[in-house]
N, C-alpha and C positions, 0 to 999 in steps of 0.2 A: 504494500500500500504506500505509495507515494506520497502526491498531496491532491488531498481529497477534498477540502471542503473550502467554500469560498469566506473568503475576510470580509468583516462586515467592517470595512474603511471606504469612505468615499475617494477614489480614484479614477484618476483617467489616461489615458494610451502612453503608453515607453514609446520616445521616438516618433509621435503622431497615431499611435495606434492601435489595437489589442486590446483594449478595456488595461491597462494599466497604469504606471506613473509616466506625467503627463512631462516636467523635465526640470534640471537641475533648480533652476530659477525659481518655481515656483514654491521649493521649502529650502529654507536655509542651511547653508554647506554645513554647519553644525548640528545638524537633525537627522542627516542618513543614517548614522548609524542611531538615533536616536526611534526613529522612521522602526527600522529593522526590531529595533527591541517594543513598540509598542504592537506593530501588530505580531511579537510573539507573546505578549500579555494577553492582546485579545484573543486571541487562537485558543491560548493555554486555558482561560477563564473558560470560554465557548464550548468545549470538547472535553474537561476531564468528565463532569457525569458521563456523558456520551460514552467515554472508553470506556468507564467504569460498569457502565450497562450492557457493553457489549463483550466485553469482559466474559460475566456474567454468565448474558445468552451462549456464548459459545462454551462453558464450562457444563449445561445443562443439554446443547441442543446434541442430535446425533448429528453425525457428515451424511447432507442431503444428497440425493441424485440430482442430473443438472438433464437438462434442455440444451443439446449442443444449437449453435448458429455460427454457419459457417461466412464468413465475409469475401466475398468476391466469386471468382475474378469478377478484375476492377471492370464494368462496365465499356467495351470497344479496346480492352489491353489487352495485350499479347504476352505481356508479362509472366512469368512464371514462379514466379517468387514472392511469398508474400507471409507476413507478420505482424501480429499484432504485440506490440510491447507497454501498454498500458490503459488503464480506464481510471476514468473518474467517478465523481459520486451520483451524477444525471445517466450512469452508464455511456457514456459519449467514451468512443477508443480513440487511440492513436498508433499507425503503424505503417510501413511501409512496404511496398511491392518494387519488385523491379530484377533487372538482372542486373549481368556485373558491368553492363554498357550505361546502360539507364534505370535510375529507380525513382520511386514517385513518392512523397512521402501522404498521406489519407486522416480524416479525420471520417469516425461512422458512429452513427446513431440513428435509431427508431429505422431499422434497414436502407437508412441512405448512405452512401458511400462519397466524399468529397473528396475531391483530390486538391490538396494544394495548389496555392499559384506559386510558385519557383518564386526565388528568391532577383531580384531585380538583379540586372548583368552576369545572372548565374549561363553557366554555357551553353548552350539550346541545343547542340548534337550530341551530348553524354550529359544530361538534366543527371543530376545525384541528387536527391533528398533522402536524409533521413529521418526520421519522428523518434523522440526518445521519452515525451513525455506529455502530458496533457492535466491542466488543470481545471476547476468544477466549472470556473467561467469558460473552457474551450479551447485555451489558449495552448496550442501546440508550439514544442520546442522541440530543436534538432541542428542539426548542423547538413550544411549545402555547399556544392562545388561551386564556386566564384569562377567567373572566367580571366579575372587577372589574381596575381599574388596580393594579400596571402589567398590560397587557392581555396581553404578551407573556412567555412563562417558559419556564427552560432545564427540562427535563424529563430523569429517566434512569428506566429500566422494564427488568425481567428478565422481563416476560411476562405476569406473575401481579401486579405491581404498580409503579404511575407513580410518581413522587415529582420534587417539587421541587427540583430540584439547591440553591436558595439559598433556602429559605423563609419569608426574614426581609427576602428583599429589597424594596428600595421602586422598582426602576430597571427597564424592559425589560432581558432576558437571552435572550439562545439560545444552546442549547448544539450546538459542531461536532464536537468531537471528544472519544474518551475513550480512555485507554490504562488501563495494569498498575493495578491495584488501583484500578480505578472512578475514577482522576484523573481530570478534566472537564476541556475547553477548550474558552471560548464567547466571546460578548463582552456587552457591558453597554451600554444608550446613556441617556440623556435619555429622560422620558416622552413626550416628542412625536416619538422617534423619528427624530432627526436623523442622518444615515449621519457626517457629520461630529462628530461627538459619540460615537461608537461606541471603546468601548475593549475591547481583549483581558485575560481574567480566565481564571483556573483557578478549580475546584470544589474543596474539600478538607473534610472534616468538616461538610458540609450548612452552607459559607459560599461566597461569591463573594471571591479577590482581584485586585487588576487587576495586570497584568503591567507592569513600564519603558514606560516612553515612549521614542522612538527621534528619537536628536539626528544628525539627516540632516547631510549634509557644507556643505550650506549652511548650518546653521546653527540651521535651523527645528527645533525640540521637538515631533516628532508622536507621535498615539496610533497605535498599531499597530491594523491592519483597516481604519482608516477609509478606505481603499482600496476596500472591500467594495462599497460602495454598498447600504447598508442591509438585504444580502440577507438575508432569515431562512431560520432552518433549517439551515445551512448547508450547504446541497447545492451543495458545490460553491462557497464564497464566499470562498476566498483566506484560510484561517487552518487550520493543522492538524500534526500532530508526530510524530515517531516515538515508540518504545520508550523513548529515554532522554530523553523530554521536550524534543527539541530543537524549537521549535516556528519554523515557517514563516508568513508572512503577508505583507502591504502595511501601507504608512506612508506616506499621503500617494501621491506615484510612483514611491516607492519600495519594492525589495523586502529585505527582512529577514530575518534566519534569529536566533536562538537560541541560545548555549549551552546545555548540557546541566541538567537540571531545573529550566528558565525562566531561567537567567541570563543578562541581557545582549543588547545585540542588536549584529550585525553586516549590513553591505550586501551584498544578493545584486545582483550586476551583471550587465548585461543583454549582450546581443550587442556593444554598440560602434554600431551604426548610426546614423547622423547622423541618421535620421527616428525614433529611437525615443522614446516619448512615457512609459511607464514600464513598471515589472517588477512581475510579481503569480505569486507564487510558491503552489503548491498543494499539494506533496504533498513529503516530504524522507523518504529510506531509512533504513535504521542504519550503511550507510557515509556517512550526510550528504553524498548526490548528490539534488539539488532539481533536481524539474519546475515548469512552470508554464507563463505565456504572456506576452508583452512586448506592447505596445501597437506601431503602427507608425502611418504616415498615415492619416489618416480613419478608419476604425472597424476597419482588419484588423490582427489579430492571428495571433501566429507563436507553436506550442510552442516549448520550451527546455528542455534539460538544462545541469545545471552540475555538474562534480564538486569546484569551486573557486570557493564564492562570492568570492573576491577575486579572482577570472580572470575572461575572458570567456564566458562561457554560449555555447553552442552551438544555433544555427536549427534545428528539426527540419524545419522545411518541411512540405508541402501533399500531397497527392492533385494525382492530373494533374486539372485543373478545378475541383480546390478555391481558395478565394477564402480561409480566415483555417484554423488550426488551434490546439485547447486541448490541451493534457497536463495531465493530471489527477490521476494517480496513479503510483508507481515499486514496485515491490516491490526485495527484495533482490538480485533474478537483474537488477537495472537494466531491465528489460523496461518499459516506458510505455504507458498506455493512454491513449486521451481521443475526440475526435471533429474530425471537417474540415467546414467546410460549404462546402455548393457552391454553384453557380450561381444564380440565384432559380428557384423552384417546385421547386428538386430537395431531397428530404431530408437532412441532415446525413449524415454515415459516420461509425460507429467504428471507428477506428483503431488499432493497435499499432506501436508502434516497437520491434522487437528485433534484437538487434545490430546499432542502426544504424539500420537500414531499417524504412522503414514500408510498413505492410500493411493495406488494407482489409479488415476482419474479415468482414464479408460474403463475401467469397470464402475465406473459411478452415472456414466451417461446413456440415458435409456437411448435415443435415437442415434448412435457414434457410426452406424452402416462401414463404411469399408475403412472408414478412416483411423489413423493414431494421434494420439495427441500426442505431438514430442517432446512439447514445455510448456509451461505455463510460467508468465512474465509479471504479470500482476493480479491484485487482487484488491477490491474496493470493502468497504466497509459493509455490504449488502452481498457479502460471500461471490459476486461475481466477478468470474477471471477469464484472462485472456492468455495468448500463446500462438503458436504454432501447431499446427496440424499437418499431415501428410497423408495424403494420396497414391497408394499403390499403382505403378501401372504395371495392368495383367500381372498381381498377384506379386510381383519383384518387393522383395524386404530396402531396397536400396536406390529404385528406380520409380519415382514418379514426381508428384506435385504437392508444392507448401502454399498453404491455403492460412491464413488468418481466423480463428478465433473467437470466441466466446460462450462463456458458460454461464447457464443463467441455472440459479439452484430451482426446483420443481416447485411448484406451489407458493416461491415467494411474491413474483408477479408475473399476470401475463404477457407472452412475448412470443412470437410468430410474424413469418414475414412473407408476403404474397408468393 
């Protein structure tokens, strides 16, 4: 669960547009960070019953069956590639299609499917969009290929219009995530693009700032993300926040959490295992309980929840025959979503971990017909999730089509689409 619920602050467009901040001038340069800390008051006030209720339901409710709906293909695209990596609390997704020539980045609700307008002087014969995240006002973030340097830009769009989250910038940017009143969190690197050179920045007033640097227990001064490993887009790339801006990521092998409206960083600690190689935190609640995934021997990886980054984090473990498992997202009922992969030639699974236990979603969804769910990216406060899906063709474990997402739990509301 990302960011989920709208700020009840009067606001208007970052940049000229979006439903956000409207620009520097109009609050005082000693107020930004002042800005940041009041609407993590009103959030925090707004939403602890809410958690606390939902908390609750999900300690009593069982894991529902869902109502799969699949999204796309995109209307007249050829496209073949397609994912959903986030929803909001109106159910409104965000996700992209495309191949490795051209992708498109989409916002979908109530069975409509929009595609983004490209980002102004973005390249028109290899169009990249990506969507990394979507907030309750609509407001899609991602990062977009520029036709000039830097080549890469954090981008935010309400449907009807793209905009440069930092338009003045001279650095690659991509933007992951965005909360209450159009805030942005992305990161910033070097023009060549170095993953080690990548630092975490908020958007505010149509600028880029960069976030602390994280002074690890040994000693070492790292930039937060650079963890990442260069991923753009961030679907999914280990940096993102709740409601009151407490923002989650990597630092070096380590993992990091936040104070509340980007203050400060503290260590999220990993299981304790003598093989553990580092912590990569992804997705943190409004009771600041962080998922994510730990590194272990050779390339497998283990979910983890923490409801005490100074504690030991907790294994979520595998699927019978899964080989590594990610957690990806937490909403407020602590429910976890992500994917297991398996053996070679068999598809990923997405997964849920509720109260506890984890559960192949594929056995959860009455009408799933020939498809896999291969992951699941997020998850809203109203138990519905998004992900990837895949299409067999003629029966091939390895060969067919990713189709975009959504699960709607059985009997919470009705949902069908022509």
């Amino acid at each position: 669960m990302k960011i989920k619920r709208t700020l009840i602050v009067v606001v208007v467009g970052v940049g000229g547009g979006c439903g956000s901040l409207e620009s520097e001038d109009e609050v005082p340069s000693t107020t930004q960070a002042a800005l940041v800390q009041a609407a993590t008051d009103a959030v925090s006030t707004a939403t602890a019953a809410t958690a606390a209720s939902a908390q609750l339901d999900s300690a009593v409710a069982p894991l529902p069956t869902y109502d799969l709906q699949i999204i796309g293909p995109l209307q007249g695209s050829v496209v073949n590639v397609e994912t959903a990596v986030a929803i909001n609390a109106r159910g409104a997704v965000a996700g992209t299609a495309g191949g490795d020539a051209a992708q498109v980045a989409f916002r979908y609700q109530d069975c409509r499917v929009t595609v983004l307008p490209t980002l102004p002087g973005a390249q028109p014969a290899t169009t990249q969009m990506k969507a990394s995240d979507i907030n309750d006002d609509g407001i899609v973030v991602g990062t977009a290929l520029a036709a000039t340097s830097p080549i890469y830009r954090a981008f935010q769009s309400d449907g009807s219009v793209t905009t440069d989250l930092d338009p003045a910038g001279t650095q690659i940017e991509s933007g992951y995530a965005v909360g209450p009143a159009g805030i942005a969190l992305g990161v910033r690197s070097d023009p060549g693009g170095s993953p080690a050179l990548e630092t975490a920045v908020y958007f505010l007033f149509g600028k880029a700032y960069p976030l602390d640097l994280f002074t690890a227990p040994t000693g070492q001064v790292l930039r937060v993300n650079s963890f990442a490993q260069g991923c753009r887009g961030g679907i999914r790339c280990g940096l993102h926040m709740n409601r009151s801006f407490n923002v989650v990521g990597g630092a070096g092998s380590f993992g990091v959490v936040s104070g509340g409206g980007f203050t400060g960083w503290s260590q999220v600690h990993g299981t304790g295992y003598a093989n553990e190689t580092d912590v990569l935190p992804e997705d943190i609640n409004e009771s600041g309980h962080i998922v994510g995934s730990i590194g272990l021997s050779g390339t497998t990886r283990h979910a983890f929840v923490t409801y005490n980054p100074a504690g030991k984090a907790r294994d979520l473990g595998v699927l019978h025959g899964g080989t590594s498992s990610y957690a990806n997202a937490v909403n407020d009922s602590d429910d976890v979503v992500g994917a297991v992969a398996m053996s070679s030639g068999v598809p990923s699974r997405a997964v849920i971990w509720h109260n506890g236990a984890i559960a192949d979603l594929n056995t959860r969804v009455i009408n799933l017909g020939s498809y896999v769910l291969k992951d699941a990216k997020d998850i809203n406060d109203h138990g519905w999730i998004v992900g990837t899906a895949f299409l067999p063709y003629q029966g091939s474990t390895t060969v067919g089509w990713n189709r975009a997402y959504v699960l709607i739990p059985r009997g919470t509301a009705p949902y069908s689409c022509p």
